[in-house]
C-alpha positions in Angstrom: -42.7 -4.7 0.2 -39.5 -5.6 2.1 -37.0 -3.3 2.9 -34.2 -2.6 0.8 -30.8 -4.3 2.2 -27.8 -2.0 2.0 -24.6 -3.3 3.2 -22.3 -0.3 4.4 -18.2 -1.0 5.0 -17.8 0.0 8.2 -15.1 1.5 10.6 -16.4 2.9 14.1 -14.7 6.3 12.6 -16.5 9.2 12.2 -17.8 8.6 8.2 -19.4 5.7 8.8 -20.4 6.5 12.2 -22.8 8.9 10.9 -23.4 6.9 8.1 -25.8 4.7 9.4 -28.2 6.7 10.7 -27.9 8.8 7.5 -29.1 6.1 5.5 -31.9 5.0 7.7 -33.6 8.7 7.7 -33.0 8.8 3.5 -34.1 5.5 2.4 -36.4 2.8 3.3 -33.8 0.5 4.1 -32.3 -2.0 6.7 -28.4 -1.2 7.2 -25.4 -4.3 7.5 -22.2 -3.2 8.6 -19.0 -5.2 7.6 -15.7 -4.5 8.9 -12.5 -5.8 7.5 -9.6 -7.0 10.1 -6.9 -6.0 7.6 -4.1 -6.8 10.2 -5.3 -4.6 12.6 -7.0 -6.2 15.8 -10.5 -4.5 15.8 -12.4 -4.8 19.4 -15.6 -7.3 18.0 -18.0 -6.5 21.0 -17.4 -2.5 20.9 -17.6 -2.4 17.3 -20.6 -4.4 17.0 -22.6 -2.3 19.9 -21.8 0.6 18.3 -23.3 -0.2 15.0 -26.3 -1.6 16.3 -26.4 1.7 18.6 -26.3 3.5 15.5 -29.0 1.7 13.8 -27.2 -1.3 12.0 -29.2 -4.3 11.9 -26.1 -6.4 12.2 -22.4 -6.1 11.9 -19.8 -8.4 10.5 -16.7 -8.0 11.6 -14.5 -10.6 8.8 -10.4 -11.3 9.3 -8.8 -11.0 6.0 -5.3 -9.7 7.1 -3.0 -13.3 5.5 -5.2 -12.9 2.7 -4.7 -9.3 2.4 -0.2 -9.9 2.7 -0.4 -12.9 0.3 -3.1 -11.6 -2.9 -2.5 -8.1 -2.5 0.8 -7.2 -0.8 3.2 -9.6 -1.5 2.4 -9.2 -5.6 2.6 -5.7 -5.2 6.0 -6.1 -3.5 7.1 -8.6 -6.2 6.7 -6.0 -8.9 8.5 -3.3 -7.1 5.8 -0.9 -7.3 5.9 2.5 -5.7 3.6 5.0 -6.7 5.0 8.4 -7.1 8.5 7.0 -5.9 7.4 8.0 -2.0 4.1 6.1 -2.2 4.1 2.3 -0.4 0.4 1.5 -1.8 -1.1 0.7 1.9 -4.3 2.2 1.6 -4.4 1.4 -2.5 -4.2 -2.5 -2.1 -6.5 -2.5 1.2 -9.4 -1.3 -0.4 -9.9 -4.0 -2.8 -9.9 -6.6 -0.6 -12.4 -5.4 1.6 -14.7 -4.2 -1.5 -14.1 -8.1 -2.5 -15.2 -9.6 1.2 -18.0 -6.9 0.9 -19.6 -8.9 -2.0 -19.0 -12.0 -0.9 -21.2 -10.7 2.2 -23.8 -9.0 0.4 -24.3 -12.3 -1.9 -24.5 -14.2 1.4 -27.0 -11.5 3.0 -29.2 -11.0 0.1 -28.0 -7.1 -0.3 -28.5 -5.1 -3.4 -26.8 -2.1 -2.6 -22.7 -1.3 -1.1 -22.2 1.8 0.6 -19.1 3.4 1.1 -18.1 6.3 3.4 -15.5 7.8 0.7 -15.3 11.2 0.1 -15.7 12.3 -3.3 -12.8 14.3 -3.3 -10.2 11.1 -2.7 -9.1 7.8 -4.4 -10.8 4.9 -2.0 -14.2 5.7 -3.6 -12.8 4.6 -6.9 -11.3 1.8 -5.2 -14.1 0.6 -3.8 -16.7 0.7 -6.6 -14.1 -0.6 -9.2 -13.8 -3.7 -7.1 -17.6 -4.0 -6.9 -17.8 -3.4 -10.7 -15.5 -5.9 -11.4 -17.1 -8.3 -9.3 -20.7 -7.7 -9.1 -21.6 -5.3 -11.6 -25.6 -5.8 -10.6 -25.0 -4.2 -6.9 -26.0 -0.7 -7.0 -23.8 1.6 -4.8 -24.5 4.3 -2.3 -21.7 7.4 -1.7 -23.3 9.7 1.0 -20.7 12.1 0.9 -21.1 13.0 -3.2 -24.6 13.3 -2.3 -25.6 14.5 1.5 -25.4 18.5 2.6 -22.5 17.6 4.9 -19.3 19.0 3.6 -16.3 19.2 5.9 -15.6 17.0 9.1 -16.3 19.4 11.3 -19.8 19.4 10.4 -19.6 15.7 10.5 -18.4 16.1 14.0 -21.5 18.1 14.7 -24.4 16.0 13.3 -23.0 12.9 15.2 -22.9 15.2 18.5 -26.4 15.8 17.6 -27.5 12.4 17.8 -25.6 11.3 20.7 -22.8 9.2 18.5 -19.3 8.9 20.0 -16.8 9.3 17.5 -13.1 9.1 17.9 -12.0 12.3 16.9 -12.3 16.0 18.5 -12.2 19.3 16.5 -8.8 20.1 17.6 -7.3 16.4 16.9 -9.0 15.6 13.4 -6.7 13.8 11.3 -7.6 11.5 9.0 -6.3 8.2 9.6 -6.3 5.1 7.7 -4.3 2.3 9.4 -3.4 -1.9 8.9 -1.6 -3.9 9.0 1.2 -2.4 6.0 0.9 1.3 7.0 -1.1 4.2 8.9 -1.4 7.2 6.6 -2.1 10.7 8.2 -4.4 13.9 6.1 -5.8 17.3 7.0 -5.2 19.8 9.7 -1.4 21.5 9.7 -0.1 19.0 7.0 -2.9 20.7 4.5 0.0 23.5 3.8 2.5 21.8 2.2 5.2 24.4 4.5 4.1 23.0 6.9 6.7 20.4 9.0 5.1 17.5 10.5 4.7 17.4 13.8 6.3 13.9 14.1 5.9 13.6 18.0 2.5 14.3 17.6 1.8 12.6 14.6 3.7 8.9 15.0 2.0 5.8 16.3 4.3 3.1 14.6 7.2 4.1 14.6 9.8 6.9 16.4 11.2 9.5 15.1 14.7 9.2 13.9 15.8 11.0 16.4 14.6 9.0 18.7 15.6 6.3 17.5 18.7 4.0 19.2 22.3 5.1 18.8 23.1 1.7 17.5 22.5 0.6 14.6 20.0 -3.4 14.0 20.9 -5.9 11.9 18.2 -8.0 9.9 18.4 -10.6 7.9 15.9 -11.6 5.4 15.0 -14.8 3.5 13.3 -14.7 -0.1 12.1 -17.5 -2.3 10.6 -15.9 -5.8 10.6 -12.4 -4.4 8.2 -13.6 -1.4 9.7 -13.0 2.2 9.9 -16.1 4.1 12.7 -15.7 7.0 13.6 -13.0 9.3 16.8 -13.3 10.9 16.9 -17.3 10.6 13.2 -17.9 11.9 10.8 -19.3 9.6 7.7 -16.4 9.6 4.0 -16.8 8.4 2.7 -13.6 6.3 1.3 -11.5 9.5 3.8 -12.7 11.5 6.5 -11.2 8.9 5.4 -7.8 9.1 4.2 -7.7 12.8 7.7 -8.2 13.9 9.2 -6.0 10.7 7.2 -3.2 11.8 8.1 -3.4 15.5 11.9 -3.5 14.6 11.9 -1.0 12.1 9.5 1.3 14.1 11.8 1.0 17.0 15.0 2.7 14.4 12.7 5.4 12.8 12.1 3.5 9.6 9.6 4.2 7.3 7.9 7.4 7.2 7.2 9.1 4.1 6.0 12.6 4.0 4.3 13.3 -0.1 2.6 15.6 -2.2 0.6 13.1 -4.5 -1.3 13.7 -7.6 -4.7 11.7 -6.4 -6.6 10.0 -9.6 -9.5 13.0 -9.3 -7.0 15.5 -10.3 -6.0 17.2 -7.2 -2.9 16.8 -5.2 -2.9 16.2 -1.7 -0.3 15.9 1.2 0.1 12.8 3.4 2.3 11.1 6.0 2.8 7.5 5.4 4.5 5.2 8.5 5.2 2.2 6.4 8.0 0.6 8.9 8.0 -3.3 7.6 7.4 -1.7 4.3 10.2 0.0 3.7 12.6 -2.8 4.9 10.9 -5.3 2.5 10.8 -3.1 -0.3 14.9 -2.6 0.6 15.9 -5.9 0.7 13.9 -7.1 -2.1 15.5 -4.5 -4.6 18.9 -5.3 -3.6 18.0 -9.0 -4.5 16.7 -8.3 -7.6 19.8 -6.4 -8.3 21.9 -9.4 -7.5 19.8 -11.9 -9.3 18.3 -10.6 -12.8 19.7 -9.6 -15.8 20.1 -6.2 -16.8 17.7 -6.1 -19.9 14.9 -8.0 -17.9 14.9 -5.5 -15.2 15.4 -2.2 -16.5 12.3 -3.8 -18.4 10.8 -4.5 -15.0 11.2 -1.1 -13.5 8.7 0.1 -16.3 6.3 -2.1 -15.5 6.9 -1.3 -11.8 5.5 2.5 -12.6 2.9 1.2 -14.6 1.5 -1.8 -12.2 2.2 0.9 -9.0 -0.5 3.3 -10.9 -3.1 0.7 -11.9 -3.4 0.2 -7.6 -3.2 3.3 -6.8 -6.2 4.1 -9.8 -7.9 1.1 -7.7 -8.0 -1.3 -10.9 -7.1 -4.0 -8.8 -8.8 -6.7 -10.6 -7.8 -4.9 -14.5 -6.6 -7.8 -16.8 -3.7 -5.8 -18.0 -2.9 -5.5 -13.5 -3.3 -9.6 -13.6 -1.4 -9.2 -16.4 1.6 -7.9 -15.3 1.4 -9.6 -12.3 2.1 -12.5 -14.4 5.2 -10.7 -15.8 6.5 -10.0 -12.5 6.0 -14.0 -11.3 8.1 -15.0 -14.3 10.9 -12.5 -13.5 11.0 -13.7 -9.7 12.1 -17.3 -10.3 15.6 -16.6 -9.5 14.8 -13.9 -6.9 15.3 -16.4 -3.7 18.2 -15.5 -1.4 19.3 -13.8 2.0 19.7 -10.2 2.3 20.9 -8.2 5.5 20.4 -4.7 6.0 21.2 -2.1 8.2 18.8 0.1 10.3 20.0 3.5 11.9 18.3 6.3 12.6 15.6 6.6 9.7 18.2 4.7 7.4 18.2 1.2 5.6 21.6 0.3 4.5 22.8 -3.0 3.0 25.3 -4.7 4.3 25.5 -8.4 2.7 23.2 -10.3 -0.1 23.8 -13.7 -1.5 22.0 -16.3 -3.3 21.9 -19.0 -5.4 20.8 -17.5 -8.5 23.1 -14.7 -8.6 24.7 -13.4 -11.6 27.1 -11.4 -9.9 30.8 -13.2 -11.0 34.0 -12.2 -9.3 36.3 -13.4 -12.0 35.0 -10.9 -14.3 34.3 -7.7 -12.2 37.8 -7.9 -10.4 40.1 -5.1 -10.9 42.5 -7.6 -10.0 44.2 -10.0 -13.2 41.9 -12.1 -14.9 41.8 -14.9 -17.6 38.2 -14.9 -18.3 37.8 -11.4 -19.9 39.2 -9.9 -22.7 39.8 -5.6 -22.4 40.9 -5.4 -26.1 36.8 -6.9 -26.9 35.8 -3.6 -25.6 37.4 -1.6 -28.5 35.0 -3.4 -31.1 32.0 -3.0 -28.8 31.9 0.5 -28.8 33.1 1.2 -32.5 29.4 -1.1 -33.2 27.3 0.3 -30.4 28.5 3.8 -31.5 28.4 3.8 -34.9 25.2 5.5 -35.4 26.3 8.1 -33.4 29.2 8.7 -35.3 27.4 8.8 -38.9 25.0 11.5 -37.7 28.3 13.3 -36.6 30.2 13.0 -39.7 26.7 13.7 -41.1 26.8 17.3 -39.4 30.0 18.1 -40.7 29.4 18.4 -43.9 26.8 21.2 -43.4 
């Protein structure tokens, strides 16, 4: 009887690491790794020795960083979503993409089973196995850490010294870190008590801190056609491109780091830092944009939506029909969003300093506080005797008590 095919997503961190040889003493089983390039340049030849060193069978190592800006973040970005009002969704739209290469893979490779190295306790387990529901609903799946004896890192860090496996990570320098291309988040250690300040010059790898950053302030200026970044600072920039140069500018001024309590889909809260540099300066420009170019009604009516599409990626329903849905919503509204918008960088800060575009409703004839023909103030008197009258009925109302 053959062997049993289990196709693991794999890092080089310490999870899957251990992973490997975990599944081969548990199960009659030959292992696949697959790594997903989500913006981040992994080295193939290292990787790939030390999965086989481990016991892997084979590793694939697959590039999915332009599909990952253009399916997952730039739609996210569209609709504005922020989870939590802190949250920029890097590790929430990340997940689904590789879950989605992972089938593709185990199709190819005549797998039957996905294993993750998600810890029951976090979110990226339900974002993993949602994506493989929603796509391939016959794969079974595999979670080690909801079933082994292993339950902290540090014994993690013991049974790979046991076997000989080099792992990136010490017991006095254990965060956990999930990086590409959009963000690197940072969990555990000091920043497990909330009191606790982060240690920023320890901590950072994208970005400064803002002190650090340069006494004078940078100027960008962004290009947007349908809410979709196109142009920084007059050159014409590919997806990748975009936010490689983004984060490198923004990093350099201290922009982008987010420090959150979260309430994580199992029920607990947790505490992360989040270097989202390119992030933050999208997310910036985009809103002042939208402000410029839609309507009132359609996006107060957007932000809603924002809240609720920001949760259904964080909750890892990627591929929901109510998500594809309201990504649909969000499409419609961004027809008119296409203009330029420059912003100011200093210290930590994003300011605005100039928007324009085609499509904007903004109309100087009838918000100057200077004369005007075009607007009548004696309208306004009739307005709000209409738009208040039910108030004033439950007030005469109230009266007569």
């Amino acid at each position: 009887m053959a062997k049993e095919r289990i196709l693991l997503a794999y890092s080089g961190g310490l999870d899957t690491s251990i992973i490997i040889p975990w599944l081969l003493d548990h199960y009659d089983c030959e292992v696949i790794a697959m790594a997903g390039e989500v913006g981040i340049a992994l080295d193939h030849e290292a990787l790939k020795d030390k999965a086989m060193k481990c016991g892997a069978s084979a590793c694939f190592i697959e590039d999915i960083a332009e599909e990952f800006v253009t399916d997952f973040i730039y739609p996210t970005l569209k609709a504005h979503a922020i989870y939590e009002g802190k949250y920029l969704l890097g590790t929430s739209f990340a997940r689904p993409i590789i879950a989605k290469r992972m089938v593709d893979i185990a199709r190819r490779e005549n797998c039957t089973t996905i294993a993750h190295g998600c810890t029951g306790k976090g979110n990226d387990q339900v974002r993993f196995e949602l994506t493989i529901k929603a796509l391939a609903p016959d794969l079974k799946i595999i979670a080690p850490w909801r079933i082994w004896d292993i339950r902290s890192r540090d014994e993690e860090l013991e049974y790979a010294q046991a076997r000989g496996i080099p792992v990136p990570v010490t017991k006095e320098d254990n965060y956990s870190m999930d990086q590409n291309l959009w963000h690197l988040s940072h969990e555990g250690m000091d920043l497990e008590d909330p009191a606790n300040e982060p240690q920023y010059e320890k901590l950072l790898k994208l970005m400064v801190s803002p002190e650090k950053a340069p006494d004078a302030p940078t100027y960008v200026t962004l290009n947007f056609d349908k809410g979709i970044p196109v142009a920084l600072n007059g050159e014409k920039l590919g997806p990748v491109a975009m936010i490689e140069t983004l984060n490198k500018i923004a990093g350099e001024n201290g922009v982008g780091i987010a420090d959150m309590i979260e309430n994580r889909l199992v029920g607990m809260k947790s505490r992360g830092i989040y270097e989202t540099p390119a992030g933050t300066v999208l997310y910036a420009a985009h809103r002042e944009l939208e402000l410029l170019c839609l309507d009132r009604e359609t996006l107060h009516y957007k932000d809603l939506v924002a809240q609720r599409y920001a949760e259904l990626v964080y909750y890892g329903q990627w591929f929901h029909p109510l998500r594809e849905a309201l990504a649909a919503f969000v499409d419609q509204t961004q027809t008119t969003v296409t203009g330029e918008v420059k912003l100011k960088l200093y210290k930590g800060n994003v300011m605005p300093a100039g928007v324009s575009s085609p499509y904007s409703l903004y109309d100087e004839a009838l918000s100057t506080f200077n004369e005007d023909d075009v607007y009548n103030q004696a309208d306004a008197g009739g307005f709000i005797n209409c738009f208040g009258l039910p108030m004033e009925v439950i007030a005469r109302m109230k009266m007569k008590q």
